[in-house]
C-alpha positions as CSV (number, residue, x, y, z in Angstrom):
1,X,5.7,24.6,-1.7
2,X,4.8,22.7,1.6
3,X,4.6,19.1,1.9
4,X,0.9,18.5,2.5
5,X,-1.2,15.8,4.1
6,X,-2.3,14.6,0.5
7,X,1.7,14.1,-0.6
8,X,2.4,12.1,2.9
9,X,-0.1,10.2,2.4
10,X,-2.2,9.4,-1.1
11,X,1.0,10.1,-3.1
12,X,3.5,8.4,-0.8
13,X,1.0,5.1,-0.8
14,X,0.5,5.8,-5.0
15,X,4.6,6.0,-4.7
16,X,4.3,3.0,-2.8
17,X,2.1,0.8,-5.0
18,X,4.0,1.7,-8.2
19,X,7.4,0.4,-6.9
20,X,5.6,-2.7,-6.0
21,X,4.1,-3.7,-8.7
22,X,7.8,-2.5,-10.6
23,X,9.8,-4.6,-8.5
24,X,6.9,-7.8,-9.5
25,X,7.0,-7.0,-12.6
26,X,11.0,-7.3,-13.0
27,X,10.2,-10.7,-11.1
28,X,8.1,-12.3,-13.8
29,X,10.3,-11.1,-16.4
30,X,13.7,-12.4,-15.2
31,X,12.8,-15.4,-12.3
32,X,12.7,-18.6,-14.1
33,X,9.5,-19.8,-11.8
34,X,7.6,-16.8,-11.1
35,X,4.6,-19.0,-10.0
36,X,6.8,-20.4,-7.1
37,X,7.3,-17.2,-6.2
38,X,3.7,-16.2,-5.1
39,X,3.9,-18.7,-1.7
40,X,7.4,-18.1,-1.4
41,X,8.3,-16.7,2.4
42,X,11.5,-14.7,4.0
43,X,11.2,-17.4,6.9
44,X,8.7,-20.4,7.6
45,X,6.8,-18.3,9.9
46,X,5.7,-14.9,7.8
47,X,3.2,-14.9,5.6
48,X,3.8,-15.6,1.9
49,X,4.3,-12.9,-1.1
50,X,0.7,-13.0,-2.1
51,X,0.2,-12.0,1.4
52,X,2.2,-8.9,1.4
53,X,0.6,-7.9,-1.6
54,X,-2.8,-8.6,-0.3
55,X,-2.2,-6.2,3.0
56,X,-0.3,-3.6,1.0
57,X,-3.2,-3.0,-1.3
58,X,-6.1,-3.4,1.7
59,X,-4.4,-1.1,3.3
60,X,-4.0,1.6,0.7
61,X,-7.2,1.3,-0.4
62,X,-8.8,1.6,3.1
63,X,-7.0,4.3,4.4
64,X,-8.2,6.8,1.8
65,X,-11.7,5.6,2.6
66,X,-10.9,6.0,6.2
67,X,-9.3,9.4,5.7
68,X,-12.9,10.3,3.9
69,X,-14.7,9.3,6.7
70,X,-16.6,7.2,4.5
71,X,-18.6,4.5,5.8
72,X,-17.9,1.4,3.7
73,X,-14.5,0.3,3.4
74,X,-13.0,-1.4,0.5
75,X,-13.0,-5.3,1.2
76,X,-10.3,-6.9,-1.2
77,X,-10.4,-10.6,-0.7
78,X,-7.3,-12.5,0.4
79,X,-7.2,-14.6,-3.1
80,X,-4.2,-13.6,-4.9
81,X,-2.6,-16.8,-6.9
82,X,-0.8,-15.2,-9.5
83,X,1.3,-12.5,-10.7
84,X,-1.3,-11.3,-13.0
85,X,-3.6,-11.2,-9.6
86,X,-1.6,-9.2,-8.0
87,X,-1.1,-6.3,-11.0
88,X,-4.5,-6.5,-11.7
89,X,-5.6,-5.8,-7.5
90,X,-2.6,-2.7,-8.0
91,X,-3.7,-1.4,-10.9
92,X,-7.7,-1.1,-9.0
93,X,-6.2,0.4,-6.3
94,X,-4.2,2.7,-8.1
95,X,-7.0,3.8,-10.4
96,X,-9.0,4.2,-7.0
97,X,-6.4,6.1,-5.2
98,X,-5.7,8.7,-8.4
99,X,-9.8,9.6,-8.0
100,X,-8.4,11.0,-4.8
101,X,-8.6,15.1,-4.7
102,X,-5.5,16.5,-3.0
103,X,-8.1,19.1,-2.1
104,X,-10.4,16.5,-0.4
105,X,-7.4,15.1,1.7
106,X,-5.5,18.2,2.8
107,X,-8.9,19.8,3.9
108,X,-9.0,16.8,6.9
109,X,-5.4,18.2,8.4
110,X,-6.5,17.6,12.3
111,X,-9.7,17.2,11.5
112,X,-11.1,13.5,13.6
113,X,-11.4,10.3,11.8
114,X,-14.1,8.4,13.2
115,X,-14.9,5.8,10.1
116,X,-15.1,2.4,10.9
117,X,-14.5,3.2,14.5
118,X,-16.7,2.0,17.6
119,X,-18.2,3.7,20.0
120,X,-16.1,3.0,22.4
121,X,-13.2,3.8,20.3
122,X,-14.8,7.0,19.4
123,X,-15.5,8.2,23.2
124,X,-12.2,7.0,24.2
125,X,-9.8,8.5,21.9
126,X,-10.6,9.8,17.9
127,X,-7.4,9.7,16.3
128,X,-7.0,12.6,13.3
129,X,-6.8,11.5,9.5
130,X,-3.2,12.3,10.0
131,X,-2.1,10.7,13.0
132,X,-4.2,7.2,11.9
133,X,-2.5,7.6,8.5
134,X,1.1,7.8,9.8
135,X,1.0,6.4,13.4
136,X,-0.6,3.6,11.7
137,X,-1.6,2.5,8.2
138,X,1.4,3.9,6.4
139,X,4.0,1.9,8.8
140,X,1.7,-0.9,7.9
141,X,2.0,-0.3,4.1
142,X,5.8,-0.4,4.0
143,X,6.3,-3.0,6.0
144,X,4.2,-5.2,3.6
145,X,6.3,-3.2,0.6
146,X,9.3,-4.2,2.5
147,X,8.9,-7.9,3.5
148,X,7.6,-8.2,-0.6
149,X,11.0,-6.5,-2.0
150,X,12.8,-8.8,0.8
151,X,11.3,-12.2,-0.3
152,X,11.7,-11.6,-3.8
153,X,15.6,-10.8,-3.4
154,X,15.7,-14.2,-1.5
155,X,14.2,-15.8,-4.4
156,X,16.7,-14.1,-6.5
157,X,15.0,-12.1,-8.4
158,X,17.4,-10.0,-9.2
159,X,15.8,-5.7,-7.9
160,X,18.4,-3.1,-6.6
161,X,17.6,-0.2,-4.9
162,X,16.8,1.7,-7.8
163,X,14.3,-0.6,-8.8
164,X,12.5,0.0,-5.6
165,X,12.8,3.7,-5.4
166,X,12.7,5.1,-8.9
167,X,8.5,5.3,-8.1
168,X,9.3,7.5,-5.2
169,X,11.5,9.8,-7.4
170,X,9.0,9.8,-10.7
171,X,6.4,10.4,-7.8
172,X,7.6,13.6,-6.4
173,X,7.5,15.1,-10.3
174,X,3.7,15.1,-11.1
Protein backbone atom coordinates (compact mmCIF):
# COMPACT_ATOMS: atom_id res chain seq x y z
CA UNK A 1 0.00 0.00 0.00
CA UNK A 2 1.24 3.58 -0.89
CA UNK A 3 2.28 5.98 1.57
CA UNK A 4 -0.36 8.62 1.35
CA UNK A 5 -0.63 12.34 2.21
CA UNK A 6 -2.72 11.47 5.37
CA UNK A 7 0.42 8.98 6.69
CA UNK A 8 3.16 11.95 5.94
CA UNK A 9 1.35 14.07 7.53
CA UNK A 10 -1.65 13.49 10.31
CA UNK A 11 0.03 10.21 11.35
CA UNK A 12 3.60 11.30 11.21
CA UNK A 13 2.57 14.60 13.44
CA UNK A 14 0.18 11.89 15.78
CA UNK A 15 3.69 9.86 15.68
CA UNK A 16 5.26 12.91 16.60
CA UNK A 17 3.05 14.02 19.55
CA UNK A 18 3.07 10.60 21.14
CA UNK A 19 6.88 10.32 21.40
CA UNK A 20 6.73 13.70 23.05
CA UNK A 21 4.64 13.46 25.46
CA UNK A 22 6.59 9.58 26.09
CA UNK A 23 9.90 11.13 26.34
CA UNK A 24 8.00 13.87 29.22
CA UNK A 25 6.52 11.51 30.72
CA UNK A 26 9.86 9.30 31.44
CA UNK A 27 11.08 12.95 32.57
CA UNK A 28 8.59 13.37 35.50
CA UNK A 29 9.01 9.93 36.45
CA UNK A 30 12.82 9.61 36.82
CA UNK A 31 14.24 13.60 37.06
CA UNK A 32 14.36 14.52 40.60
CA UNK A 33 13.01 18.32 39.75
CA UNK A 34 10.77 17.94 36.96
CA UNK A 35 9.38 21.50 37.62
CA UNK A 36 13.00 22.92 36.83
CA UNK A 37 12.72 21.32 33.87
CA UNK A 38 9.82 23.27 32.21
CA UNK A 39 12.24 26.70 31.78
CA UNK A 40 15.17 24.75 31.37
CA UNK A 41 17.03 25.69 27.82
CA UNK A 42 19.79 23.79 25.47
CA UNK A 43 21.62 27.31 25.54
CA UNK A 44 20.81 30.83 27.13
CA UNK A 45 19.52 32.02 23.86
CA UNK A 46 16.57 29.21 22.71
CA UNK A 47 13.56 29.24 24.06
CA UNK A 48 12.69 27.08 27.08
CA UNK A 49 10.99 23.43 27.16
CA UNK A 50 7.54 24.77 27.73
CA UNK A 51 8.26 26.59 24.60
CA UNK A 52 9.03 23.62 22.44
CA UNK A 53 6.06 22.05 23.57
CA UNK A 54 3.89 25.07 23.03
CA UNK A 55 5.08 25.34 19.06
CA UNK A 56 5.01 21.55 18.61
CA UNK A 57 1.44 21.32 19.56
CA UNK A 58 0.37 24.92 17.60
CA UNK A 59 1.76 23.67 14.97
CA UNK A 60 0.12 20.20 14.72
CA UNK A 61 -2.97 21.45 15.49
CA UNK A 62 -2.92 24.23 12.85
CA UNK A 63 -1.76 22.46 10.11
CA UNK A 64 -4.61 20.00 9.98
CA UNK A 65 -6.86 23.06 10.03
CA UNK A 66 -4.79 24.54 7.39
CA UNK A 67 -4.74 21.38 5.31
CA UNK A 68 -8.87 21.72 5.66
CA UNK A 69 -8.82 24.93 4.38
CA UNK A 70 -10.76 25.82 7.29
CA UNK A 71 -11.09 29.29 8.34
CA UNK A 72 -10.37 29.52 12.06
CA UNK A 73 -7.30 28.17 13.25
CA UNK A 74 -6.65 26.64 16.58
CA UNK A 75 -5.10 29.44 18.97
CA UNK A 76 -3.32 27.49 21.89
CA UNK A 77 -2.02 30.04 24.33
CA UNK A 78 1.65 30.18 25.15
CA UNK A 79 0.98 29.31 29.06
CA UNK A 80 2.38 26.05 29.71
CA UNK A 81 3.87 25.85 33.51
CA UNK A 82 3.87 22.36 34.15
CA UNK A 83 4.27 18.88 33.13
CA UNK A 84 0.71 18.20 33.61
CA UNK A 85 0.16 21.39 31.19
CA UNK A 86 1.87 20.11 28.69
CA UNK A 87 0.14 16.36 28.60
CA UNK A 88 -3.00 17.86 29.06
CA UNK A 89 -2.38 20.55 25.66
CA UNK A 90 -1.03 16.77 23.83
CA UNK A 91 -3.62 14.86 24.83
CA UNK A 92 -6.31 17.88 23.02
CA UNK A 93 -4.34 17.87 20.24
CA UNK A 94 -4.12 14.32 19.81
CA UNK A 95 -7.85 13.80 20.37
CA UNK A 96 -8.20 16.64 17.69
CA UNK A 97 -5.89 15.25 15.21
CA UNK A 98 -7.45 11.36 15.49
CA UNK A 99 -11.08 13.21 14.34
CA UNK A 100 -8.93 13.64 11.27
CA UNK A 101 -10.41 11.35 8.21
CA UNK A 102 -7.47 9.89 6.19
CA UNK A 103 -10.17 10.24 3.46
CA UNK A 104 -10.53 14.02 4.11
CA UNK A 105 -6.68 14.54 3.89
CA UNK A 106 -5.54 12.36 1.02
CA UNK A 107 -8.52 13.93 -1.09
CA UNK A 108 -6.37 17.53 -0.94
CA UNK A 109 -3.16 15.71 -2.77
CA UNK A 110 -2.19 19.02 -4.96
CA UNK A 111 -5.07 20.47 -4.38
CA UNK A 112 -4.28 24.70 -3.19
CA UNK A 113 -4.24 25.67 0.42
CA UNK A 114 -5.29 29.03 0.70
CA UNK A 115 -6.48 29.10 4.66
CA UNK A 116 -5.28 31.80 6.65
CA UNK A 117 -3.46 33.20 3.64
CA UNK A 118 -3.66 36.95 2.31
CA UNK A 119 -4.37 38.17 -0.64
CA UNK A 120 -1.41 38.94 -1.61
CA UNK A 121 -0.05 35.60 -0.59
CA UNK A 122 -2.88 33.97 -2.48
CA UNK A 123 -2.21 35.92 -5.96
CA UNK A 124 1.44 35.56 -5.56
CA UNK A 125 1.96 32.07 -4.95
CA UNK A 126 -0.78 29.23 -3.26
CA UNK A 127 1.22 26.64 -1.96
CA UNK A 128 -0.61 22.82 -2.03
CA UNK A 129 -1.68 21.12 1.38
CA UNK A 130 1.34 19.07 0.62
CA UNK A 131 4.08 21.26 -0.09
CA UNK A 132 2.88 23.83 3.08
CA UNK A 133 2.77 20.52 5.16
CA UNK A 134 6.32 19.34 4.36
CA UNK A 135 8.16 22.43 2.92
CA UNK A 136 7.00 23.97 6.09
CA UNK A 137 4.99 22.96 9.15
CA UNK A 138 6.34 19.48 9.47
CA UNK A 139 10.22 20.70 9.56
CA UNK A 140 8.76 23.09 12.13
CA UNK A 141 7.20 20.26 14.16
CA UNK A 142 10.42 18.30 14.56
CA UNK A 143 12.59 20.74 15.21
CA UNK A 144 10.39 21.71 18.31
CA UNK A 145 10.30 17.63 19.02
CA UNK A 146 13.95 17.73 18.62
CA UNK A 147 15.26 20.74 20.65
CA UNK A 148 12.46 19.16 23.50
CA UNK A 149 14.27 15.56 23.44
CA UNK A 150 17.74 17.65 23.33
CA UNK A 151 17.05 19.78 26.53
CA UNK A 152 15.69 17.13 28.46
CA UNK A 153 18.91 14.86 27.83
CA UNK A 154 20.90 17.94 29.02
CA UNK A 155 18.94 17.91 32.11
CA UNK A 156 19.60 14.34 32.43
CA UNK A 157 16.73 12.88 32.09
CA UNK A 158 17.77 9.84 31.24
CA UNK A 159 15.56 8.92 27.10
CA UNK A 160 17.45 6.83 24.42
CA UNK A 161 16.66 6.52 21.10
CA UNK A 162 14.12 4.05 21.62
CA UNK A 163 12.27 6.13 23.85
CA UNK A 164 11.94 8.68 21.13
CA UNK A 165 11.10 6.39 18.33
CA UNK A 166 9.09 3.55 19.66
CA UNK A 167 5.76 6.10 18.74
CA UNK A 168 6.98 6.12 15.20
CA UNK A 169 7.17 2.26 15.07
CA UNK A 170 3.65 1.57 17.13
CA UNK A 171 2.48 4.38 14.60
CA UNK A 172 3.10 2.60 11.38
CA UNK A 173 0.94 -0.53 12.89
CA UNK A 174 -2.67 0.96 13.22
Amino acid sequence: MPTTLYDGTIRNIICSLKSLRNCLQIAQAKHSDPQSLVTARLISDMQPLSYQIYVATRTSDRLAAVMLNKDSLPNHENDLKSFDDFLQRIDQVLSNLEQVRPEEINALDGVPSVANMSRNERENHVPTSASNAFGAAMPHLHFHCDMAYAILRKEGVPLGKADYIQAFADGWDM
